[in-house]
Structure formats: C-alpha cells, structure tokens
C-alpha positions in Angstrom: 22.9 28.6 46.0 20.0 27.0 48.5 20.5 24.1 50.3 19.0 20.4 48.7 19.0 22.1 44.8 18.8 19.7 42.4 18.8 21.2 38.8 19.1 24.3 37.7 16.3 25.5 35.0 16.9 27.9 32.0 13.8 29.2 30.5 14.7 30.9 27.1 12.9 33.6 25.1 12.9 33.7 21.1 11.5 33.9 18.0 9.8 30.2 16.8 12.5 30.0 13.8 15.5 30.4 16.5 14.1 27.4 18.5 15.8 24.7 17.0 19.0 26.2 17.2 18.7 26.9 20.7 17.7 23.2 21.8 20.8 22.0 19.3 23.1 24.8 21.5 21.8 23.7 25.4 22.4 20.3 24.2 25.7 20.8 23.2 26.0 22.3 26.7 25.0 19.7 28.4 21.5 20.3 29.7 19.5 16.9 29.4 16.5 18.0 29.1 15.0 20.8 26.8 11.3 21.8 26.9 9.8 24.1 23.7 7.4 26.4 25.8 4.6 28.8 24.3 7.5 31.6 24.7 10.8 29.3 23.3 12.8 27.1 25.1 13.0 25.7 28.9 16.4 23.7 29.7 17.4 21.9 33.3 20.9 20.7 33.8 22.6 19.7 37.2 23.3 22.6 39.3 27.4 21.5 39.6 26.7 21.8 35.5 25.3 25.0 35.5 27.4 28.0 34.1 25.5 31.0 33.4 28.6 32.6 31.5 27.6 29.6 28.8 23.8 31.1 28.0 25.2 34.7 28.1 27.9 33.5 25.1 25.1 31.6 23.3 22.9 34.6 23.5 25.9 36.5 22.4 26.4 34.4 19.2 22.7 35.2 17.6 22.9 38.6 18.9 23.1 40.0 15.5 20.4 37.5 13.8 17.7 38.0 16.7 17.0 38.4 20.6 17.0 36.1 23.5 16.3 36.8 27.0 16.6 34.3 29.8 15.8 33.5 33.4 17.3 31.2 35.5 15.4 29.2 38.3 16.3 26.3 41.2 14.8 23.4 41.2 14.4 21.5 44.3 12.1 18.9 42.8 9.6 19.0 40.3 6.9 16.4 38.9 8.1 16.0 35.5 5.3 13.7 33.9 3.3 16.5 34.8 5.3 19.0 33.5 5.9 16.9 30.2 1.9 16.7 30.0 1.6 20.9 29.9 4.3 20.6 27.0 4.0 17.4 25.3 1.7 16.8 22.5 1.6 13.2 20.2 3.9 13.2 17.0 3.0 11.6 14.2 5.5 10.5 11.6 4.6 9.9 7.9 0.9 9.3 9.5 2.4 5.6 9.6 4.0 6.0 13.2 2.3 7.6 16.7 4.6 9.3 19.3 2.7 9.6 22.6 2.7 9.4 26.1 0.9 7.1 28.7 -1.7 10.5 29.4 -2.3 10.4 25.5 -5.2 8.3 23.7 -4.0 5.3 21.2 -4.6 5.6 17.8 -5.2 2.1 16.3 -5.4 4.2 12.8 -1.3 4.2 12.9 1.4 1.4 11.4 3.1 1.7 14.6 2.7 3.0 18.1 5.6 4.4 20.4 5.1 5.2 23.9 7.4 7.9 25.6 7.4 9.6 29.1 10.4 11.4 28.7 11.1 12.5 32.3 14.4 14.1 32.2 15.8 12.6 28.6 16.2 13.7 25.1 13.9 12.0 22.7 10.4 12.7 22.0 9.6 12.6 18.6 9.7 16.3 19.0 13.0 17.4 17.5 13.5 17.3 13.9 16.2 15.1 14.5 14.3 12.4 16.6 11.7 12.7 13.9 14.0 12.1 10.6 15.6 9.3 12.1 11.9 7.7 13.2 11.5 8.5 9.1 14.6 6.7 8.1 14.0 3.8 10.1 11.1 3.0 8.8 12.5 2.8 5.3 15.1 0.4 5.9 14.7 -3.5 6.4 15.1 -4.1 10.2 13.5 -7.6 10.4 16.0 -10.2 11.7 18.9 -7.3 12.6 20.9 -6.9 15.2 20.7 -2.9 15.9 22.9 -0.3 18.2 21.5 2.7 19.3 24.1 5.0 20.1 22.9 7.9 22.5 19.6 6.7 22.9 18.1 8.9 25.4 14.5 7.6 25.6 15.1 4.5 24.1 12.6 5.7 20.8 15.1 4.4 18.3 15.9 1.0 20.3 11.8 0.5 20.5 10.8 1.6 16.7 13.5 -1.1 15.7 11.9 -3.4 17.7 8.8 -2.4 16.2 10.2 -3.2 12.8 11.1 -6.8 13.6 15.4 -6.3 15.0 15.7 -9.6 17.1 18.1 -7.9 19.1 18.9 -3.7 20.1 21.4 -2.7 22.1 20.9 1.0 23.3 23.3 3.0 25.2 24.1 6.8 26.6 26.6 8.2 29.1 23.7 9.5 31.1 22.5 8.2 33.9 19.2 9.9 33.6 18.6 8.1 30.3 19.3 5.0 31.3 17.3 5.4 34.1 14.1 6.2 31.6 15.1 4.0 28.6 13.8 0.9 30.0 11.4 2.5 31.5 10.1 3.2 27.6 10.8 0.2 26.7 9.2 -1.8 29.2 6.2 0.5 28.6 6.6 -0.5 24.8 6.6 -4.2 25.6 10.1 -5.1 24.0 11.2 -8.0 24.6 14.8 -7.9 22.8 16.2 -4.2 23.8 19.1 -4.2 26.1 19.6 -0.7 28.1 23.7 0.2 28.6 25.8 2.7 30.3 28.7 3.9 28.8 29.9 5.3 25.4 31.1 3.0 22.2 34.7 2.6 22.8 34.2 1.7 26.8 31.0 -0.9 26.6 33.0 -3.3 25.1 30.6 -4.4 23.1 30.8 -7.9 20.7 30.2 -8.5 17.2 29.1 -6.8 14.7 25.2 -4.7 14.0 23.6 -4.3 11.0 22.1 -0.8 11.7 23.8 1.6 13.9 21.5 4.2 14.7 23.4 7.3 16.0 21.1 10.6 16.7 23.9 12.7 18.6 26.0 15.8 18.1 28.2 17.0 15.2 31.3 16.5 17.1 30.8 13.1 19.1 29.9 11.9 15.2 33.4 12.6 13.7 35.4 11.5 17.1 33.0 8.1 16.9 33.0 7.5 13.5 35.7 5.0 13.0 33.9 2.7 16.0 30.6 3.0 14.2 32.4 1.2 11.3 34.8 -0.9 13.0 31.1 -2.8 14.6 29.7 -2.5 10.6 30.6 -5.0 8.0 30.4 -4.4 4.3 26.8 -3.6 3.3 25.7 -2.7 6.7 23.9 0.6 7.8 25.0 3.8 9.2 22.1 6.4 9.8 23.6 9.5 11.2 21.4 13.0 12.7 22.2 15.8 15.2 23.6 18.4 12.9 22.8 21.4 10.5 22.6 21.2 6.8 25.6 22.9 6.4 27.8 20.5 8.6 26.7 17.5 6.0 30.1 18.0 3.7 32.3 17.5 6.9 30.2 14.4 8.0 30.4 13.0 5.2 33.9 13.6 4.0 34.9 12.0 8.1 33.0 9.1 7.0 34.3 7.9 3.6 37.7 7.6 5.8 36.4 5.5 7.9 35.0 3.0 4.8 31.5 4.2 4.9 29.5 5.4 1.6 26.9 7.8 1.2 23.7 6.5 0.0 21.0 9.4 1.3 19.5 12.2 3.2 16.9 13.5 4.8 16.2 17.1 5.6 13.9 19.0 8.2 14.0 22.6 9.4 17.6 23.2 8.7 18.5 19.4 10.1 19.4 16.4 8.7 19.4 13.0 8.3 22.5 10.9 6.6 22.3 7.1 5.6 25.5 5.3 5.1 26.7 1.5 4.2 29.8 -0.1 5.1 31.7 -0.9 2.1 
C-alpha cells in the first residue's frame, strides 16, 4: 500500500432494501464511518483494519438474496464536512425533533433542535437505529436524570437528553474518533452537563447509579454488557436497547430478564428495533 494512507474506503453497490443490512454488517466490521451514496453504501476504516477477505464473505452471505459489487480506494486525506454535505440531508423525528448540520438552515418550527457534523462517527439521525432511539427518548421523562450513553458515537443521544432536561450525561465509546467529535457536537449543541469518556462500561469505572442507560450498539456487545447495564440501574430505572434486527428481539430479551431487567416496549423501523426495559 502507498506511503502516508490513512483509511481505507469501501464503496458498496446494492439494491436500496439491502442498505441497511449492509451498514449493520461494515459496522460489525469495524468501519467507523458508513456513508448511504445514490448507488448504496460508502465505508472507511483504518488501513491496519482493512481486510478485503471480510467484504468478499459479506458479499458472499446475501449472494443468494441479491448482488453487491464493491471498490476499494486509499485515502490519504479527505475533507469530511464536505463530504458529509454531498450525503447528509436534515432528519426529522416525529416532526417534534430536527437533525442537522452547521451547513443546514434551523427550523424554529421543531420541539427540539440537534446539531451533528459527523466527521468520521456513527450517528446521524440517519440509521433507523439512531432514529428509534431519538423516538424513544423523547417519550420517556428525562428531566432531573442522570443518563449514560453507552457507544455514543456523535454524542446525539447524550445531547437529546440534555435537551429533555438530564442534569447530568455521561457518554462514552472505545473510539477515539468519536470522542474526538462527541464534544465537538456537544459543544456545538450548547450542553452544559454532557461529559465525553473513553473506554467501555466495565473499564471507566464509573460511580453510582443512572436512571436511563441509553445503549444504541450491536447485537453482541448488548448480551456481553448486559449485566453492567443493570448492575448501574436500580429498580424502576430505564434500559433502552437498539442495534439489532427484529428477529434478534427474543435473544435480547430473554439475556435481559437474567440480568433483572423487564420488558416494557418496542419500537420497530425497517427491519430494526427499539427495546425499553426497567430494572426491577
């Protein structure tokens, strides 16, 4: 590979209904960063990251359901607000809350107003995911709480519970690129009472107890986490859970009634979901 590369970018070719699978797959690889483009998907993960026998499997998994093609490209550097602007449109959630970035006009029309320049994290308002949990939040009573967002990428979670009145958030991710950008989005947001952290759950060494844990991930990092989501929950507190399929919602749920959390909803959105929980 040249000299000075700094990510690798994966630009993916498919059918619109295969899209959101695709994103859900490059993030369980590891990219950081997933673009929808006119034609399907556009990933970048670091070069050392970058396995090109991982897409060929992927590909190889929905060979039977449809066809991808891909193309792989170096990255030396790239401007990525620029590149977010080409891609990036507002989002608006239950018409009550705006997603947009700095290069997007305010709409005083909406409850609430989140700002986002993603750069290179996961988190836009975009994914179905991002968007149920925005839609769940907004139901539940945040005024006063103290709230953990686990694998915050942007931050969006951390600043919409600000929004609602949390006196205190405490966001994290094991990714250095998004918490480079989280307080960048949250300082562009104006909050006052988010805290930006490094590190997973069980290595923060984090104190007390929340009253809403917010935790928009993966299938798998859910059901290895789940008993430190309600070991920092005491009884009547809330779990709200995203990252995973429909058909994944018995195994969620079934990993957290063992750990002393009850079911109490869910939301659904293009084959995704959205799972609310409270600590008996």
């Amino acid at each position: 590979m040249s000299k000075g590369i700094e990510f690798i970018s994966v630009k993916l070719s498919c059918e619109e209904a295969f899209i959101e699978i695709v994103v859900a797959e490059l993030g369980e690889l590891g990219y950081n960063s997933m673009m929808e483009t006119d034609a399907g998907v556009e990933g970048y993960i670091e070069q050392e990251n970058f396995n090109e026998q991982d897409i060929s499997d992927l590909i190889a998994r929905y060979a039977e359901l449809t066809t991808i093609t891909y193309e792989v490209e170096e990255v030396v550097s790239r401007n990525w607000n620029e590149e977010w602007e080409k891609n990036y449109d507002p989002i608006s959630v239950d018409k009550s809350c705006l997603v947009r970035a700095t290069f997007h006009e305010p709409d005083p029309s909406y409850k609430y107003e989140i700002i986002i320049n993603p750069r290179m994290s996961f988190g836009t308002g975009h994914h179905a995911t991002t968007y149920l949990m925005l839609k769940t939040q907004m139901e539940l009573d945040h005024a006063g709480k103290r709230v953990l967002d686990a694998g915050c990428g942007t931050a969006i979670l951390a600043v919409m519970a600000e929004k609602l009145g949390a006196t205190e958030v405490i966001a994290y991710d094991n990714n250095s690129w998004s918490t480079e950008n989280a307080p960048e989005n949250v300082e562009l947001n104006q909050c006052k009472n988010v805290t930006v952290k490094e590190g997973t759950i069980d290595t923060l060494g984090l104190e007390g107890t929340f009253d809403i844990i917010l935790a928009n991930i993966n299938k798998n990092v859910l059901l290895d986490e789940m008993d430190s989501y309600s070991k920092y929950l005491i009884a009547g507190s809330t779990l709200v859970l995203s990252g995973f399929y429909d058909y994944d919602i018995q195994d969620i749920v079934k990993r957290a009634e063992s750990a002393g959390l009850e079911f109490k909803s869910q939301k659904d959105r293009n084959n995704w979901v959205a799972l609310v929980f409270i600590k008996k």
